[in-house]
LOSEFI-708935 format. One record per residue: x, y, z of N, C-alpha, C in turn. Coordinates in steps of 0.1 Angstrom, whole numbers, padded with zeros to 4 digits, always signed. Example, Ala and Ser with C-alpha at 12.3 -4.5 7.8 and 13.67 -1.06 7.14 Angstrom:
<rs>
+0132-0057+0078+0123-0045+0078+0132-0033+0078 +0128-0022+0071+0137-0011+0071+0129+0000+0079 
</rs>
This chain:
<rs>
+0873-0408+0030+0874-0395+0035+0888-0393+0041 +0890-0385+0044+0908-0377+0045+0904-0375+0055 +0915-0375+0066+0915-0367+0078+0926-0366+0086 +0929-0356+0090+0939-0353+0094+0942-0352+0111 +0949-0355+0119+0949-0353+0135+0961-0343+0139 +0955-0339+0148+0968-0330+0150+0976-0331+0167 +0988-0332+0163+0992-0331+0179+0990-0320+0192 +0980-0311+0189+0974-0307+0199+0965-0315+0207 +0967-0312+0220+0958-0311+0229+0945-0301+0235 +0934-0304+0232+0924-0297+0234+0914-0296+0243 +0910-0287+0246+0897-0285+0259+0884-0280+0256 +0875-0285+0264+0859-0276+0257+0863-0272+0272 +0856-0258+0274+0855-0253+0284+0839-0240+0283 +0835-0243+0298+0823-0240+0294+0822-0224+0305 +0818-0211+0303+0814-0203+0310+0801-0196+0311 +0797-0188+0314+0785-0181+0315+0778-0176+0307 +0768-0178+0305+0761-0175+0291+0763-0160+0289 +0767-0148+0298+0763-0139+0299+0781-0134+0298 +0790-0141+0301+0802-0141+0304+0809-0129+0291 +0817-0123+0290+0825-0114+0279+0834-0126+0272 +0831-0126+0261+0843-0133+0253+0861-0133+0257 +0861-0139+0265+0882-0140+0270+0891-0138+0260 +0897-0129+0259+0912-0126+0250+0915-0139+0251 +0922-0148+0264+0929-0158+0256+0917-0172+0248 +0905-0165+0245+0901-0178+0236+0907-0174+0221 +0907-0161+0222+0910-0159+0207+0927-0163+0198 +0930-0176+0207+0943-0174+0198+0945-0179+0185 +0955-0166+0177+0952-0167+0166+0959-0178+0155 +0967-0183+0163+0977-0194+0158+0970-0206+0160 +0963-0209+0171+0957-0220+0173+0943-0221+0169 +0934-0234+0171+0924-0239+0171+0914-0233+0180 +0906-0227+0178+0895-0222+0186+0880-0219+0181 +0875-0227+0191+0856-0228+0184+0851-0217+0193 +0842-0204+0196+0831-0200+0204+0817-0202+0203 +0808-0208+0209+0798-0207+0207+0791-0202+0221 +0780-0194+0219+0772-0190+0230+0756-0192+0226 +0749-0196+0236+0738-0201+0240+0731-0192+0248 +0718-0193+0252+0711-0185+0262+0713-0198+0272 +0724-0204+0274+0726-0215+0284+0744-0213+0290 +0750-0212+0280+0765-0210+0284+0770-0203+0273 +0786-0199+0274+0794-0200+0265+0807-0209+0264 +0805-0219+0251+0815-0228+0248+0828-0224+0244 +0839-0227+0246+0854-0225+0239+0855-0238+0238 +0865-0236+0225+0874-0249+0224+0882-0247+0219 +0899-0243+0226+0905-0243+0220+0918-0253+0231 +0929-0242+0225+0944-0252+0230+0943-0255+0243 +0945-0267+0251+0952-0269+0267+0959-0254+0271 +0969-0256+0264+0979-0245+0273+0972-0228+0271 +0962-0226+0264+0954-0211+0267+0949-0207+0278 +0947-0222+0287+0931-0220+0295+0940-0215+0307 +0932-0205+0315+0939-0202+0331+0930-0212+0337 +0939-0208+0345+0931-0216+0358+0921-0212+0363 +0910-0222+0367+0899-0215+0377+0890-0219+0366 +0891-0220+0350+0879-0221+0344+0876-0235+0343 +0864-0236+0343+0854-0248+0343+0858-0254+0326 +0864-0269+0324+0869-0272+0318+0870-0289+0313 +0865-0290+0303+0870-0312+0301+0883-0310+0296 +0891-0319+0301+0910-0314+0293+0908-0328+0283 +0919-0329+0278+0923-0340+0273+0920-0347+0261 +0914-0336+0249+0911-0341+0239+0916-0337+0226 +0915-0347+0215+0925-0345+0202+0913-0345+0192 +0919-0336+0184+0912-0332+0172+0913-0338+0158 +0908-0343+0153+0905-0349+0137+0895-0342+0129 +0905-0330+0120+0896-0324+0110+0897-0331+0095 +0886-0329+0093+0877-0334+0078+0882-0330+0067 +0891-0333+0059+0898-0324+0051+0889-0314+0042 +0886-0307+0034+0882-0300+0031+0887-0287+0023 +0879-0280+0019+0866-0272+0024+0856-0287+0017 +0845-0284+0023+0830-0294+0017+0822-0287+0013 +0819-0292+0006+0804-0286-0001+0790-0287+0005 +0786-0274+0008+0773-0275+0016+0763-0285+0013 +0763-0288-0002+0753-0298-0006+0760-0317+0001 +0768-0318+0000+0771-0330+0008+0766-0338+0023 +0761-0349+0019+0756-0353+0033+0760-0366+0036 +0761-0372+0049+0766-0379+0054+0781-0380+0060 +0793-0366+0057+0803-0367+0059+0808-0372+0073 +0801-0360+0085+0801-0364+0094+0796-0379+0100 +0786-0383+0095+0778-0394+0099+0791-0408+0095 +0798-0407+0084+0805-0421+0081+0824-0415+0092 +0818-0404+0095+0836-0407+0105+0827-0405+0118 +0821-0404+0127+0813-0410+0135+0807-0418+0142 +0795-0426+0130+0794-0440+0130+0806-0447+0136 +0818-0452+0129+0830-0461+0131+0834-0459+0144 +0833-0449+0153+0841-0443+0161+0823-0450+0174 +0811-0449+0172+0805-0450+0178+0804-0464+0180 +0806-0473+0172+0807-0488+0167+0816-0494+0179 +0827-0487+0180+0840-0488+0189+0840-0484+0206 +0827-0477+0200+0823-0473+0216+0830-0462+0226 +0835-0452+0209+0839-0439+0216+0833-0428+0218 +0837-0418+0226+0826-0409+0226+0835-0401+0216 +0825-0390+0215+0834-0378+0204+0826-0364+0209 +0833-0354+0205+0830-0342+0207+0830-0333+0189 +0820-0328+0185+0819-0324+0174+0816-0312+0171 +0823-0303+0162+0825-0287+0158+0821-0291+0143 +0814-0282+0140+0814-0277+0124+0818-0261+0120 +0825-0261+0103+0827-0247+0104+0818-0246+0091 +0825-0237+0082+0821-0234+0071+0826-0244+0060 +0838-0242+0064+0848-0256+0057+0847-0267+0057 +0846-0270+0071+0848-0281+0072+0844-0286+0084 +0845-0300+0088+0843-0306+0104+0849-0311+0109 +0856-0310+0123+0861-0315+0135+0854-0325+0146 +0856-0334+0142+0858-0344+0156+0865-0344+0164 +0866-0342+0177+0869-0344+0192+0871-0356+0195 +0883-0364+0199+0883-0378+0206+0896-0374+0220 +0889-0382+0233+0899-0381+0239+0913-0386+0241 +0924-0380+0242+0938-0385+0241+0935-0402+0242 +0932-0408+0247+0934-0418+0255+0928-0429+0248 +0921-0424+0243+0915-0433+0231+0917-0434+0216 +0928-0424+0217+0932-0422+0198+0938-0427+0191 +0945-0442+0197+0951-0453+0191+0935-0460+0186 +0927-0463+0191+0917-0471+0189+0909-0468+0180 +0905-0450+0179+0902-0441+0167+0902-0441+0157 +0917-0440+0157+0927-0439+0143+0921-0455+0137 +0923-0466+0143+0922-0476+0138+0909-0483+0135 +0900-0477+0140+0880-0478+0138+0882-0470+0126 +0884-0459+0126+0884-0448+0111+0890-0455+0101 +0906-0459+0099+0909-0467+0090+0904-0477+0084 +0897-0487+0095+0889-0500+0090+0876-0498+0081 +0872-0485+0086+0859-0481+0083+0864-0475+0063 +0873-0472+0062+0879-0468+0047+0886-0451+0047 +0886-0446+0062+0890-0436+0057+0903-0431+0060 +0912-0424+0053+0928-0423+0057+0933-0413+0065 +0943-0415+0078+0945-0404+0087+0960-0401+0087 +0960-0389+0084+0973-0382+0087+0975-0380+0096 +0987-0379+0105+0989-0380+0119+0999-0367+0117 +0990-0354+0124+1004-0339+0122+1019-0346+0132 
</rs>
């Protein structure tokens, strides 16, 4: 599998389930997930979007799944996962239509990169 990392820095940030969707989640240049729940609403997008005051995990880097994939495919996520869980990282995970995003925190992405590679799959570093 292909994958690519990118030198952003990323945050999940969580607000009110009931909350209005924030102008700055939508930036249009950048990375950004919404998801809302009858429990919260999720963002995930750039570090430097978030104001202050919002309830937030900072410090994590992104590895998308090259793609687009074919809905009929299975396992993709499961074999860049697995390696990463082996190693005893956590991960945070987004799917789109395209494709899938793993979450690993900065601090761990030497370790990543190098569980993913062993595991067979190749990382482009943006």
């Amino acid at each position: 599998m292909k994958l690519s990392l990118t030198k952003d820095r990323i945050v999940v940030c969580q607000l009110a389930s009931d909350a209005p969707t924030p102008v700055w989640a939508l930036g249009k240049d950048a990375f950004s997930s919404i998801t809302r729940t009858s429990e919260e609403l999720s963002i995930v997008c750039a570090e430097s979007l978030v104001p202050k005051g919002v309830k937030h995990e900072a410090g994590w880097r992104l590895f998308k799944v090259d793609g687009p994939l074919d809905f009929a495919l299975t396992g993709v996520l499961a074999s860049v996962v697995a390696p990463l869980a082996q190693a005893g990282i956590s991960i945070f995970s987004i799917a789109t239509f395209n494709t899938d995003y793993v979450l690993v925190k900065d601090a761990r992405i030497a370790e990543a990169v190098k569980a993913l590679q062993s595991a067979g799959h190749s990382v482009k570093i943006d």
